[in-house]
N, C-alpha and C positions, 0 to 999 in steps of 0.2 A: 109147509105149515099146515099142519092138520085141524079141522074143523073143533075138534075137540079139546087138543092141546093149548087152542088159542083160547076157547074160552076159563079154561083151567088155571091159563100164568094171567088172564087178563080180570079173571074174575066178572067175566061181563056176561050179557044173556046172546042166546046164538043169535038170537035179530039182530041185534045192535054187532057184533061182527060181521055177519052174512051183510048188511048193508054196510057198514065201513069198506069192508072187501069187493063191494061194488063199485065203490066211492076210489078208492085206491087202483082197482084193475081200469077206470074210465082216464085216469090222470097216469099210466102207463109203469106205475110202480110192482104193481103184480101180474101174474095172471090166474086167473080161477080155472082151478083143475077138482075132479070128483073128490069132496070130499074136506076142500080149503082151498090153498091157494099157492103159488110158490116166485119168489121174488123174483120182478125181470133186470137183469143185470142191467146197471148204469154204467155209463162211460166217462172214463177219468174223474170218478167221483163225483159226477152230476148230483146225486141226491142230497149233497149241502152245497150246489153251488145256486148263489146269491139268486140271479136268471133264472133259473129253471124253478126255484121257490117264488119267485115272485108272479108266474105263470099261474101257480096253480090256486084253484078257489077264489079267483079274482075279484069276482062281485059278492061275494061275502067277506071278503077283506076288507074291501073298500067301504061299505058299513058299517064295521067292525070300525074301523082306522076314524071314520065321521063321529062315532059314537063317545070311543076313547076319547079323541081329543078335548071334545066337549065338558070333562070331566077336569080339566086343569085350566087352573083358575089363572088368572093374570100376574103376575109379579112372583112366581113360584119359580124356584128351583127345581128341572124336572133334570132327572135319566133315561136316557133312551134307551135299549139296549139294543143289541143288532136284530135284522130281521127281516121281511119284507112286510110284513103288518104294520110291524113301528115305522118300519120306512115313510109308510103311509100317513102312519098318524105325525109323522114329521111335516110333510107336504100341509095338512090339516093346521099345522099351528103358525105356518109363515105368516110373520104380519102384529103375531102376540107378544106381550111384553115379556119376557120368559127368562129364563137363565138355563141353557140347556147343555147337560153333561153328557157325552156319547161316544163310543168306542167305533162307531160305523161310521166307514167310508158314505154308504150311500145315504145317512141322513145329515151327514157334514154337506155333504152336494145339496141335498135340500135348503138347507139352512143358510147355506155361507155367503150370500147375500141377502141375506136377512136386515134389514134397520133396525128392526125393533128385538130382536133375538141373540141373547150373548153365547156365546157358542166354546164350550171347552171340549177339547177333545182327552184322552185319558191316554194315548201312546199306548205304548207294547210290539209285540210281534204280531204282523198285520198275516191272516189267514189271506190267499187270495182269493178260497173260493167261497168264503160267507163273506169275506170283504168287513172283516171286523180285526179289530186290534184286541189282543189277550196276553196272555202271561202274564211272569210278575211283577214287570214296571207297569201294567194296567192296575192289576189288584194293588198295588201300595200305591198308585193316585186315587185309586177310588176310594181306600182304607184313608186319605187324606183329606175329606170333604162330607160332607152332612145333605142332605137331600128331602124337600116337600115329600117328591112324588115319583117313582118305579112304574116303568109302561118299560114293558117284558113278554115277547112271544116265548115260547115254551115246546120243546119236543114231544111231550107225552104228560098229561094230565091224567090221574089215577085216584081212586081212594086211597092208593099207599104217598101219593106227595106230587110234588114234580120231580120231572127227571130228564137226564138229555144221553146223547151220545158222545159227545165230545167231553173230554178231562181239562181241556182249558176254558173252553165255554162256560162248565158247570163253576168254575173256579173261580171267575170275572161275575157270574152270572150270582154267586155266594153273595161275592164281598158287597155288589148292587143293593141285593137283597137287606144286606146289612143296617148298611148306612141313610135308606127309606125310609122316612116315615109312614108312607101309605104304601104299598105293593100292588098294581093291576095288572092284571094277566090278559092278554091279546091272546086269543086263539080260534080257529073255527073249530065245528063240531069233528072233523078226523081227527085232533089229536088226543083227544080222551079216550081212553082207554088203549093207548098204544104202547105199546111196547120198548125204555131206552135201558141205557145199560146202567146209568150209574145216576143214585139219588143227590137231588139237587138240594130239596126243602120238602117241611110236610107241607099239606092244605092248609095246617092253622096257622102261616104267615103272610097268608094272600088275604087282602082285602075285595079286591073285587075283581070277577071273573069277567069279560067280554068277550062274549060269543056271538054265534048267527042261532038263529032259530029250528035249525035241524038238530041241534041237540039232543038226545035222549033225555027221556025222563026220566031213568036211572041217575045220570049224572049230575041232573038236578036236585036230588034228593043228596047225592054225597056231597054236592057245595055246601048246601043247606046244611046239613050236621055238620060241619065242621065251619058255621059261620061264615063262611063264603056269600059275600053279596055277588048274584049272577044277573046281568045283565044282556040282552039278547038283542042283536040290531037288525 
């Protein structure tokens, strides 16, 4: 991945890559060679397994996940979507009066001794290594139900929308999207301006971004024009 290339498809400024690319070579996803950078191969598809995401950017997750929860109110219908952020912000709500719809394995664990938390899960074909259920008996449960509030981590944050790599992810992650009345996005500052393969949504159906505070201030500007409330923890 060439220095110049990235900032071309990414439309971002060389700082804000050259420090992403530091961010990403320290978490063993890259390595920095003259010039860019160039992927370090994962093993058996590490780079969406559950584990290994949940490792990374821990204490701005955790922040993140305190902040979020903070935002949903008592007696609400929320969506979790899978993830290791929302995971978190699951852990965050045990105890609240809630009604909680989620396709993940590891925020059913959270949850499933819960008292006070009604707990649906959506079925599908269970991925084992994001540990989430998708396909189309997920999306026609979720096409079957109406929803407060959407807490959603996200592969790649952009001025062109969101976007992921995965075709069932993006497809579960649609119909969520849908059936919301509010939209909030979980994410720390490396997934902006990153690079996925296939568009999820624009910007203008998020309501509120939740970040950590290394964010650029490019990126802050493009929430902003597209009415994005960003929040930083």
């Amino acid at each position: 991945m060439a220095l110049e290339s990235l900032r071309a498809e990414l439309e971002a400024s060389e700082s804000s890559i050259r420090r992403d690319l530091d961010i990403l070579e320290k978490e063993g996803v890259v390595r920095r060679v003259y010039g860019g950078a160039v992927l370090v191969p994962a093993l058996n598809g590490d780079e969406f397994d559950f584990n290994r995401l949940k490792a990374l950017q821990g204490d701005e997750k955790n922040r993140i996940a305190k902040l979020a929860a903070s935002l949903v109110r008592d007696g609400e219908t929320v969506v979790l979507d899978g993830g290791s952020t929302v995971a978190g912000i699951a852990r965050e709500l045990v105890g609240r009066q809630l009604h909680v719809i989620t396709n993940s394995l590891p925020i059913a664990d959270e949850l499933q001794e819960s008292r006070t938390v009604e707990l649906t899960l959506t079925g599908g074909y269970l991925d084992p290594r994001l540990r989430v259920m998708l396909g189309p008996f997920c999306e026609r449960m979720l096409s079957s139900v109406r929803a407060d509030v959407l807490i959603m981590g996200i592969g790649s944050i952009s001025a062109a929308g969101l976007s992921n790599n995965n075709t069932l992810v993006v497809g579960s992650e649609q119909k969520m999207i849908e059936i919301a009345n509010k939209v909030i996005i979980v994410t720390d500052h490396t997934k902006f301006g990153r690079g996925a393969m296939i568009p999820l949504a624009p910007l203008d159906v998020v309501d509120i971004v939740v970040s950590d505070r290394a964010l650029a201030d490019e990126y802050r500007e493009i929430l902003k024009a597209h009415g994005v409330e960003l929040l930083q923890a």
